[in-house]
N, C-alpha and C positions, 0 to 999 in steps of 0.2 A: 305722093311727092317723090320725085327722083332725086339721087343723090346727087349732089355738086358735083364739078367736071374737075376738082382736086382729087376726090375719089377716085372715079373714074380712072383717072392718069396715075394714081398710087398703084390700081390694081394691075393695067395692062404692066408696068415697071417692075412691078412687083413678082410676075410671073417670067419676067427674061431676066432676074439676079441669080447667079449661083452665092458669092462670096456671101457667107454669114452674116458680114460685118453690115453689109449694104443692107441687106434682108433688116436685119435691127434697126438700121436707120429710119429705112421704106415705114416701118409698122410705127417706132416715133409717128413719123409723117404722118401715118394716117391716122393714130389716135388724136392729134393735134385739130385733123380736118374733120373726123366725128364729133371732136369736142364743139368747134365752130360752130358745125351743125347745127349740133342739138342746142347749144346756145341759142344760135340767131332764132328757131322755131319758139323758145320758151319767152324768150324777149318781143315775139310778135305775136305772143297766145292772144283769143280776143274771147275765152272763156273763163273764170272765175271761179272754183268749185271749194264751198265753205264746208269746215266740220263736220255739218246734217248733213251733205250731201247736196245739200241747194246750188246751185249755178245763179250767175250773174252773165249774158252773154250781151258784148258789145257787135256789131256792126253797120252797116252804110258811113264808112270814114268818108272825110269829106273831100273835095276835087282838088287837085291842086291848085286850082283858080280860088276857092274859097279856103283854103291854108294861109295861101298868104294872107287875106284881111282876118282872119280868125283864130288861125293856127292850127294845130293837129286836134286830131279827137273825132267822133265817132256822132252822129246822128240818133243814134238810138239803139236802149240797151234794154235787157228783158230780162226779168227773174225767173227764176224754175225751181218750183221748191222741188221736195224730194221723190215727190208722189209727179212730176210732169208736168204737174200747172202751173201755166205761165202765165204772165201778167207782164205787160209794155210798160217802162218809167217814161212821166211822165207823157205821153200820150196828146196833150191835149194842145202842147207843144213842140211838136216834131217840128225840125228844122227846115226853114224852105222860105228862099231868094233872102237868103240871109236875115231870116226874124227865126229866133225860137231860141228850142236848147242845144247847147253844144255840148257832149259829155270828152272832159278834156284828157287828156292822156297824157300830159307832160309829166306829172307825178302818180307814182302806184297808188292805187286804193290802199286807204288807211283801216286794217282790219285791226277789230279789239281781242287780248289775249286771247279770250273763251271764241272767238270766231263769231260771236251774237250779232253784232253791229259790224257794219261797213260805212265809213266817209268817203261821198264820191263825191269829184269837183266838177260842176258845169259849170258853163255862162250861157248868163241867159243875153242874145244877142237883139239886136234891131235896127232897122235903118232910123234914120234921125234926118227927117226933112229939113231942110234950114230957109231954105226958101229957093223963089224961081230959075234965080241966078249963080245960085252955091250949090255945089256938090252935095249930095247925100253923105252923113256921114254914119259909121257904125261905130254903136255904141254899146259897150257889154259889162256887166258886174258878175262877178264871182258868187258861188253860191255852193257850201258843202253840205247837202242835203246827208242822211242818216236811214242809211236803210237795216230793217230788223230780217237776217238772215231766215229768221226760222217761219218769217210768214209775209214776207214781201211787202212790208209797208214800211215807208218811208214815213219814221215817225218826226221828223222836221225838217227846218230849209233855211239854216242860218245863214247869215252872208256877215260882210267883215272880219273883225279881230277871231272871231271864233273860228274863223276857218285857217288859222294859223295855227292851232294846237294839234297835242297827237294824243296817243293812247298809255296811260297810265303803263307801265311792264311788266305788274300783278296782275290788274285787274278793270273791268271795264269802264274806267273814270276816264274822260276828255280833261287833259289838263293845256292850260295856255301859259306857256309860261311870261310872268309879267302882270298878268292881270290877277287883280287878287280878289275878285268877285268868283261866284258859284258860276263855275263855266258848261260842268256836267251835264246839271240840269235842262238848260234849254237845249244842249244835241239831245238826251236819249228820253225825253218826256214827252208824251205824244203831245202837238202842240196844235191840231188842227179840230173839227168839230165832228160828232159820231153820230149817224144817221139822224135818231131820234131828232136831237138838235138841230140839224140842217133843215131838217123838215118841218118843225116847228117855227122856224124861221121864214121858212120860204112860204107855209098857212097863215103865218096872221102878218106878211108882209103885203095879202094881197088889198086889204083892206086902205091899204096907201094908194096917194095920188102916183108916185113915182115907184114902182114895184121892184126888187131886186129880180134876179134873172135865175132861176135854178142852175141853169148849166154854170153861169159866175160861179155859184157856190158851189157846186160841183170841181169846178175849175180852182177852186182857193183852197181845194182837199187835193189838190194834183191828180185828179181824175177819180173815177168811178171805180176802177181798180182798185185804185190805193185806198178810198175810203173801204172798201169790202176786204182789205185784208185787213185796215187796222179794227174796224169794226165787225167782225163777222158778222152771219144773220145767225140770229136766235130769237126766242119765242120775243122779247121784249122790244125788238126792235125790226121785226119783220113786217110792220102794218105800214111803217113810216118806209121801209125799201119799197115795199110794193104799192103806195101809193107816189112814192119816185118815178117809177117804174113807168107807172099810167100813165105822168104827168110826161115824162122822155118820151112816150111813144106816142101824145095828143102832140108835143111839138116836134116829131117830124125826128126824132133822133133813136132811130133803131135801133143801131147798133149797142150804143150802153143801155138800153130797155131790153135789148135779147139779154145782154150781159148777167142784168141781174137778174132775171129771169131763171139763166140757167146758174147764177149760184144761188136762187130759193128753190133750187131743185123744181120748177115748172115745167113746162109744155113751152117749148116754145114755138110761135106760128114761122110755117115756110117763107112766110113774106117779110119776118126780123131775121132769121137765120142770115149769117155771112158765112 
């Protein structure tokens, strides 16, 4: 990145002073336009780098055509623990003709003391047909999901009152102030279902006339990703990933069948690979 054209014009000034007094002035100036600098770069970072070393990295902002109905914010953001691997939030809702996630950028991410937990604020958007004669309208709610730094799972997805709180100044308690109910609890308690379960769900749903859909359920865990960070594979719940697995790759959905494929350490065939 080049310097500003303040710079720039400090330096050529700067080399036709003799008087001292100007000389002193000139370098004010220019520590004033470095400062700027480095300001405006810090105030428009779209990287996040917690405690461990994890990164949080935001980009695709969105058009200026979609600012105005949505406002500022970012398309999509990716964890990177400390070892490289990455993992897309949310996923399953990437934003596009104005339906999905918006990750918003009007307020900083709300990090906890110990740097463990991250509050990020999305909306989740969509067009709202009203009928033949009326405009589409867009409609969006607020949603401060809770991501765990040290292993990229977003262990919940509150939306309302709750996302009006901040972080304790000890320690990693969510406090709202106002409300005198246990606020903590639902941000940092893993609140969604762990392989095993999903899969026991999705086998004796099929005996129903009307079947749930794996990918839904997949989908209500905010993707494949996020269930495998908040639930690793281990010996106890590796039959139910790889019977996932099967089942994503009999319906035609490679991608998260290569996925977990290669977090159970497999082979995986050239025709899943992306």
């Amino acid at each position: 990145m080049s310097p500003p054209q303040g710079i720039l014009r400090l330096q050529v000034v700067f080399r036709k002073m003799k008087n001292p007094m100007h000389i002193f002035e000139s370098i004010q100036g220019l520590s004033i336009a470095l400062l700027l600098y480095t300001s405006s770069c810090v105030a428009s970072a779209d990287v996040i780098t917690f405690p461990n070393g994890a990164t949080l990295a935001f980009s695709s902002p969105v058009t200026p055509e979609e600012q105005e109905k949505l406002g500022r914010g970012w398309k999509t953001a990716v964890y990177s623990n400390s070892d490289g691997q990455r993992s897309r939030l949310f996923p399953l809702e990437a934003l596009k003709s104005l339906n999905g996630v918006l990750f918003d950028d009007s307020y900083p991410l709300r990090i906890s003391p110990t740097g463990r937990y991250v509050v990020i604020d999305i909306l989740r958007v969509g067009l709202l047909e009203t009928g033949a004669e009326e405009t589409a309208r867009i409609q969006s709610r607020q949603y401060c999901p809770v991501l765990k730094t040290t292993s990229g799972c977003l262990v919940s997805n509150e939306t309302g009152d709750l996302c009006g709180g901040e972080w304790d100044k000890r320690d990693d308690r969510w406090i709202v102030h106002g409300l005198k109910y246990d606020t903590n609890t639902p941000m940092v308690q893993y609140q969604f279902k762990k392989a095993n379960t999903l899969w026991k769900e999705y086998s004796d749903d099929k005996y129903r006339s009307v079947r749930v859909s794996i990918r839904d359920l997949i989908s209500s865990n905010l993707g494949i990703a996020n269930l495998m960070a908040c639930d690793p594979p281990k010996a106890d719940n590796r039959d139910s990933y790889k019977n996932i697995q099967i089942e994503l790759q009999r319906l035609g959905d490679f991608e998260d069948s290569a996925y977990i494929s290669r977090e159970l350490g497999d082979t995986v065939p050239s025709s899943m690979a992306h």
